[in-house]
Every structure is written in C-alpha cells, then in structure tokens.
C-alpha positions in Angstrom: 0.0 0.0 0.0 1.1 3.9 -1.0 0.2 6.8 -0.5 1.9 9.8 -3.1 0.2 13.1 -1.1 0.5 13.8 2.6 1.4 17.3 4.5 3.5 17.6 7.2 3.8 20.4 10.0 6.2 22.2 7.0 3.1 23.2 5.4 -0.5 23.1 6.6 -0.6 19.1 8.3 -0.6 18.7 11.7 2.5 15.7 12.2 6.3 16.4 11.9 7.7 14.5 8.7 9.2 12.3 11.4 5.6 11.4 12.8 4.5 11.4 9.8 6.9 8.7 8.8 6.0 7.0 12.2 2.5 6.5 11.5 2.5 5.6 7.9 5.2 2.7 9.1 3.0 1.5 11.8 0.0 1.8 9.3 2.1 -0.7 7.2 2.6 1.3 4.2 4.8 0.3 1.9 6.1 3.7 -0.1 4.5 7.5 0.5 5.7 10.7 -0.5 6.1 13.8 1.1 4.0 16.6 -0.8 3.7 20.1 1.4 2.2 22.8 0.0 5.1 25.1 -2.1 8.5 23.8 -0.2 10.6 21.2 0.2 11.9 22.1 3.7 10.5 18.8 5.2 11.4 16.3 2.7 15.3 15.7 4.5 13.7 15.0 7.5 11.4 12.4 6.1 13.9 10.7 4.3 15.9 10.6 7.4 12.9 9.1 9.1 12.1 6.9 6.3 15.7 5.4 6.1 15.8 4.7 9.7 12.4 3.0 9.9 12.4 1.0 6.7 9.7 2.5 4.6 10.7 4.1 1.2 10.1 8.1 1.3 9.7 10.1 -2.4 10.9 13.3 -2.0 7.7 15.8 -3.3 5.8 18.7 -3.4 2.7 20.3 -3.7 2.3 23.8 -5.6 -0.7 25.7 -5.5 -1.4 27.4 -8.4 -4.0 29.4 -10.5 -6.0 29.4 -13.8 -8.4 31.5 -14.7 -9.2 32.0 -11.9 -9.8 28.7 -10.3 -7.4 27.2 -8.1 -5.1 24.0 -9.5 -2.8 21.9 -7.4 0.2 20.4 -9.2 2.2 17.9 -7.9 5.8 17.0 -8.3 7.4 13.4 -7.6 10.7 12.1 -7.5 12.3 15.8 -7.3 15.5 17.4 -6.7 15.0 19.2 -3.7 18.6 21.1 -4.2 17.4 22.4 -7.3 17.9 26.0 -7.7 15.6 26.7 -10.5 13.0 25.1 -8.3 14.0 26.8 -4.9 13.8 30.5 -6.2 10.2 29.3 -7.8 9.4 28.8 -4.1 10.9 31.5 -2.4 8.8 33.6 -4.5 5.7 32.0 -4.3 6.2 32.0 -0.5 7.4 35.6 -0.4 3.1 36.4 -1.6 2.1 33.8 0.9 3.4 35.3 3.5 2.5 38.7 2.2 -1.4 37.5 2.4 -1.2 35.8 5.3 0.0 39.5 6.9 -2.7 41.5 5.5 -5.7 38.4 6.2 -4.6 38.7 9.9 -4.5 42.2 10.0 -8.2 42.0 8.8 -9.2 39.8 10.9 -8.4 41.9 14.0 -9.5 45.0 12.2 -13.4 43.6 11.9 -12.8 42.2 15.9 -10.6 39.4 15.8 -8.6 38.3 18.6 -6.5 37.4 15.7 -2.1 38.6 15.6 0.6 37.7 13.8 1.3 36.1 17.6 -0.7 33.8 17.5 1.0 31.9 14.4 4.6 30.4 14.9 4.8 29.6 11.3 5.3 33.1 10.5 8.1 33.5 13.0 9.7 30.0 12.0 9.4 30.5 8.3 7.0 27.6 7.7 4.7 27.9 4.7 1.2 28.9 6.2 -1.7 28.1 4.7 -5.6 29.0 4.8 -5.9 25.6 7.1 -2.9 27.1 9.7 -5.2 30.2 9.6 -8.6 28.2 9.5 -7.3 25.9 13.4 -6.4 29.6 15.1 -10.0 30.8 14.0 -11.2 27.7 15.4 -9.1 27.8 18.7 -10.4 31.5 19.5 -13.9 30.6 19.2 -14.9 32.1 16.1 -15.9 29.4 14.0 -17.1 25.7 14.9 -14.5 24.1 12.5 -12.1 24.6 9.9 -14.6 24.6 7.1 -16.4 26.9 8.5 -13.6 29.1 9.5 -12.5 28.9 6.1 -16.1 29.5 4.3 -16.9 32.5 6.4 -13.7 34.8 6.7 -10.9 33.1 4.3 -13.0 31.9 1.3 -13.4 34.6 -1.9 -16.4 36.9 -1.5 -15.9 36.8 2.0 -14.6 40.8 3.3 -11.1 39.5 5.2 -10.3 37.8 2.0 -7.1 38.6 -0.2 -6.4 37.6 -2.9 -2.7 37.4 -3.6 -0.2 36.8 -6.8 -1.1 33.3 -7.9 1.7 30.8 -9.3 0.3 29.6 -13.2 0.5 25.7 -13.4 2.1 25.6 -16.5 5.4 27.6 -14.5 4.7 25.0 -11.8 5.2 21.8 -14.4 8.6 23.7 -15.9 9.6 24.0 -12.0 9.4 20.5 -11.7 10.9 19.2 -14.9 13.5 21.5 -14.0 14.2 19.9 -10.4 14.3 16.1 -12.4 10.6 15.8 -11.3 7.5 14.3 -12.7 4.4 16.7 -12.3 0.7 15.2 -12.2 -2.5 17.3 -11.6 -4.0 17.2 -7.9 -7.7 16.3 -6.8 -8.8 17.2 -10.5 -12.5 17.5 -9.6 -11.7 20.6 -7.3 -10.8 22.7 -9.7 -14.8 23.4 -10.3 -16.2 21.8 -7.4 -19.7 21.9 -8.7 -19.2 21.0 -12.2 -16.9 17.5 -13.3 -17.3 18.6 -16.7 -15.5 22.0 -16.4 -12.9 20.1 -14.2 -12.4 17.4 -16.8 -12.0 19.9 -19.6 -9.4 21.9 -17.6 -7.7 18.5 -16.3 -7.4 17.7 -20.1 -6.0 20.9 -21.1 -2.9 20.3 -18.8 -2.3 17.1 -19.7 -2.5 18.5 -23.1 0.7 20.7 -22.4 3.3 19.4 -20.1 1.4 17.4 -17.1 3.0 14.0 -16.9 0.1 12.5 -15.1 -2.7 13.2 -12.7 -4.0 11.2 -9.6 -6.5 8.5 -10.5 -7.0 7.6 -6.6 -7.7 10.3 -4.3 -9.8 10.1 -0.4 -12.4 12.3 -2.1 -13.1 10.2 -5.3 -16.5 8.4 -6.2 -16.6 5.7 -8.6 -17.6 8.5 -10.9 -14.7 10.5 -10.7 -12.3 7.9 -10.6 -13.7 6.3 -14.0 -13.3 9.9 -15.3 -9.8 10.0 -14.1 -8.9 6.1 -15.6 -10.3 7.7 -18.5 -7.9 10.8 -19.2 -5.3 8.6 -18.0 -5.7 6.1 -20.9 -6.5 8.5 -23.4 -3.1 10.9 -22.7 -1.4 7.4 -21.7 0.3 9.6 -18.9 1.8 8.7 -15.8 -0.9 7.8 -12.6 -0.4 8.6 -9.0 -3.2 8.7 -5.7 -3.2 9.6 -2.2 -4.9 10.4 0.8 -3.9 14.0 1.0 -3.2 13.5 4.8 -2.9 16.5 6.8 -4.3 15.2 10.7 -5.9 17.1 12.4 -7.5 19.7 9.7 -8.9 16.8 7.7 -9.1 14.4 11.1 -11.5 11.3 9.2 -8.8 11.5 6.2 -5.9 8.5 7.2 -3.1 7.8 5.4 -2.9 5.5 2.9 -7.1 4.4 3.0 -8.3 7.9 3.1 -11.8 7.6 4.6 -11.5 4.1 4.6 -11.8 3.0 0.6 -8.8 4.5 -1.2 -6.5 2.1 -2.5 -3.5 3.4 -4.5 -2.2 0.2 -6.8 2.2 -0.3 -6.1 2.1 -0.5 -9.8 1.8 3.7 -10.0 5.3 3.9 -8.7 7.2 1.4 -10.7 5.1 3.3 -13.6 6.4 6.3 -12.7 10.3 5.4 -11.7 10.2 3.2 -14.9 9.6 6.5 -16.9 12.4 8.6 -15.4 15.2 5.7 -15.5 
C-alpha cells in the first residue's frame, strides 16, 4: 500500500515529517511521498525518518497554483529538492504567501478578531502557512465551529477579510518541476470546479495536453464517478498515474493515510510506472 500526497507540519498538516513517517510505518505502508504545499523544507527529515524506519520516502511537493481563476494543485514526484531553478520558484511564491497571510490577519483583527501575527509560529519560524494554519487559530479563539467553517466564512473569496494574492500559473509549476528532475501530475482534479466534473475534466485535459506528466487516478475524495473519469484521461493521454490520501491530521481528522476515509487504495504499480519513466 502507498500513498503519493501527505502534508506535514512544514506546510499546513498537523505531524512532523518524522511522525508522519512513524505513523505511515505503523499503518504498514509500503512507499508515501512527502507533498507540502510550495517547499521542500521537510522532505530531509522524512527521508531521514524513512531510512531509519524501513519504509521508502519520495521526495515531493505540492504547488498551488492558478487558472483563470480557479485554483489548480500540481504535484511534483521524484524531485531534486537542491534544485535551484526550483528553490527560487518557491521563495517567490512564498514571499506572496506570507505577504497574504499578513494582511488576512490584519483583517481579521480590524473587523474584531482576537487574531495577531502572535498567534501563528509559522510566520516566526518561516514555515509555509496556509488558509488551514489560519482556519485551526480561527477555530481555537472561538470564532468558528471548524475549519470549514472558519475557512467559508472569513478566508474563502467573496468573504470581506479575504485577499487575494499573486497566484503561481501551473504551467510555471510543471517547468519548475521538470527542472528539479521531477514528474508533475495534476492534484484532486475535480476541485478545480467543485460543482461542475465537466468544467474540471475539460481543464484537467488541457494540462495534460501541455506538459502534465500525469494526474492522480485515486484520491480520499473520489467516487466511482470520478475515478472512472480519471482512468479515463489517464488512458487516453497514456500519462503517468499517481493517488493519495492527502493527509494532513488534524484539519482533515476522518482522512488517514494510505485508506483515506477508509476506501482509497493506491495500486504499487503507479510507482514502478512512474520510476520506470524517469530511469
């Protein structure tokens, strides 16, 4: 059992990469892959983790990206995390992140917040911070009864504390990767247009179209639906397939690594796929 898409406490999860690598061992996984959202700063530790416990660790990512004006995660496997083409990508990605994250929190406290730049470590530690690090504070303070509905009703567009901030375009995403010795595959397709498959396919096929090397085919949040539809574009591109549970703990508590909520099953067979096409 695998699982190509987990987040650590480097980006938005709630586990170090070290826990992280604890659990999937004692959850008897056979392979994962490290993917936090827009750095690599954790995938060192996992592999150290990984090495000393016996289970194989790919080094990845996860960039968050934009197109016309709907969000698209790409992400890259089997990466060099020393590349400097892909590093400075990063930094400046994370340079807007953090830029966002400033101005949201100063928002926040402006409409009557308890809300500081105190109250998150990741901005003194230089951790990426995402809307789910900002979505558990809301949650701690009282504001909101959970993280979904912290994030729909102050961080979500149309909502007055959101900002918007300078999105990174896939297609710069897949050259990052290519250029870090990576293989880039298109995240959670169908959440690209939540509410309609058939926009999300169209825009799913448009990246596979120009650079994508894959997309996931097993994800926690698939029906039988969507996973047909992903077998589908799959075998039609005859591109790369990867899956995961897109772990993160305790934002996304009923989501466990490697069966998601309790049905995903990603096949050994994507991995050889995929190291096959890079040897």
């Amino acid at each position: 059992m695998i699982d190509l898409h987990m987040h650590s406490t480097e980006s938005d999860g709630s586990l170090t990469p070290t826990q992280l690598i604890q659990l999937c061992k004692e959850k008897g996984l056979s392979a994962v892959a490290l993917t936090d959202h827009d750095t690599t700063a954790g995938v060192a530790e996992a592999l150290a983790a990984g090495e000393s416990s016996g289970l194989r660790v790919v080094p990845g990512i996860e960039i968050n990206t934009e197109y016309e004006g709907r969000d698209v995660h790409v992400t890259g496997l089997f990466i060099n995390t020393s590349s400097g083409v892909l590093q400075t990508y990063l930094q400046g990605i994370q340079d807007s992140r953090i830029e966002k994250n400033i101005k949201t929190i100063k928002r926040l406290n402006e409409a009557g917040l308890d809300i500081t730049e105190e109250d998150f470590p990741e901005l003194r530690l230089g951790t990426v911070m995402t809307r789910g690090n900002l979505a558990r504070v809301i949650v701690s303070k009282g504001y909101a009864a959970n993280t979904a509905e912290a994030s729909a009703r102050y961080l979500s567009k149309g909502c007055p504390y959101y900002v918007p901030r300078k999105q990174a375009d896939p297609f710069e995403a897949i050259n990052a990767i290519h250029a870090a010795g990576g293989k880039a595959f298109i995240a959670h397709f169908h959440q690209i247009f939540r509410k309609d498959r058939d926009m999300s396919e169209a825009f799913c096929r448009r990246f596979l179209a120009n650079g994508a090397d894959g997309l996931e085919t097993r994800y926690a949040e698939f029906d039988d639906e969507l996973r047909a539809r992903a077998d589908e574009m799959a075998a039609d591109f005859h591109c790369l397939r990867s899956g995961g549970s897109d772990f993160h703990g305790a934002i996304k508590p009923n989501v466990m690594v490697g069966t998601g909520f309790g049905d995903l099953l990603v096949p050994d067979e994507f991995l050889t796929e995929i190291e096959d096409s890079i040897s």
